[in-house]
C-alpha positions in Angstrom: 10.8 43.5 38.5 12.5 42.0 35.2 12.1 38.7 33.9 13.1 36.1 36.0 13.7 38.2 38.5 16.7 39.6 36.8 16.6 43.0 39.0 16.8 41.5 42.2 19.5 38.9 41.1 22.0 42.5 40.1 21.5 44.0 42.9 21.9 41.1 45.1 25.8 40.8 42.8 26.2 44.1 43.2 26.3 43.8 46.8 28.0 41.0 47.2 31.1 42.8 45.6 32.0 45.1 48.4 30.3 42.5 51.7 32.7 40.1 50.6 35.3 42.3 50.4 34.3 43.9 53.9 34.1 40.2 55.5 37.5 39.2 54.2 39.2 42.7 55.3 37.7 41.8 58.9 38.7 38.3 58.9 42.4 40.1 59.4 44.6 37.3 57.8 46.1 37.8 54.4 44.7 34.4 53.2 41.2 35.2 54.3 41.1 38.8 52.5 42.7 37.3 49.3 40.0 34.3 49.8 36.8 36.9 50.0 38.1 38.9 47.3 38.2 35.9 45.0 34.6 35.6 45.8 34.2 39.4 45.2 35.7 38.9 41.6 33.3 35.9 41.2 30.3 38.3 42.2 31.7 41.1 39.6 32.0 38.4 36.8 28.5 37.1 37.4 27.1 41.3 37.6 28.7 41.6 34.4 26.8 39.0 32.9 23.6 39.9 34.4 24.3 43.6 33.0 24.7 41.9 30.0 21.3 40.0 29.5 20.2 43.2 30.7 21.3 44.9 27.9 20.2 42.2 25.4 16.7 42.3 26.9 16.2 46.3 26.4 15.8 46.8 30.4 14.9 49.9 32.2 17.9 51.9 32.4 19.6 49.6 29.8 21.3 53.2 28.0 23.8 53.2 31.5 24.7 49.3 30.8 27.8 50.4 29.0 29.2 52.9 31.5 28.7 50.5 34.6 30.0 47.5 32.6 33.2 49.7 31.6 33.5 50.8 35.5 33.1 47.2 36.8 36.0 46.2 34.3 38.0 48.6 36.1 37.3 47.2 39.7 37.6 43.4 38.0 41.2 44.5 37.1 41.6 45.9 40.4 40.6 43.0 42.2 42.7 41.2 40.0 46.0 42.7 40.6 45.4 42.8 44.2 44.7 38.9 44.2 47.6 38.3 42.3 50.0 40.6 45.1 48.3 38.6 47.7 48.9 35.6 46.4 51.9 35.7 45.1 
């Protein structure tokens, strides 16, 4: 494990990104999935950081930090635009 426990903490954000997106899909209202996916793009925001420090700290498998920061902007902007049609 990394300092501070910096593994556990991006995989536990990592996860979070799809559960909440699961939980809200399954709560069936429009309000509700637009509501977990906030919290979905909360959870990519915070994985991005963590990546980050990551990076900075020379972790294991810090070489692939680029690529899964690049795809996670791609799912942030997702997220994002599907937020905004929900809510709009």
């Amino acid at each position: 494990m990394g300092p501070f426990g910096l593994t556990s903490q991006i995989r536990r954000a990592a996860v979070s990104i799809p559960a909440n997106i699961a939980e809200g899909k399954g709560r069936g209202s429009y309000a509700e999935v637009a509501r977990f996916a906030r919290i979905a793009l909360g959870s990519a925001y915070e994985l991005d950081t963590l990546l980050e420090i990551a990076a900075e700290l020379d972790f294991p498998g810090s070489p692939q930090i680029p690529d899964v920061r690049q795809r996670l902007t791609s799912l942030v902007r997702q997220l994002s635009t599907f937020i905004q049609s929900r809510c709009a």
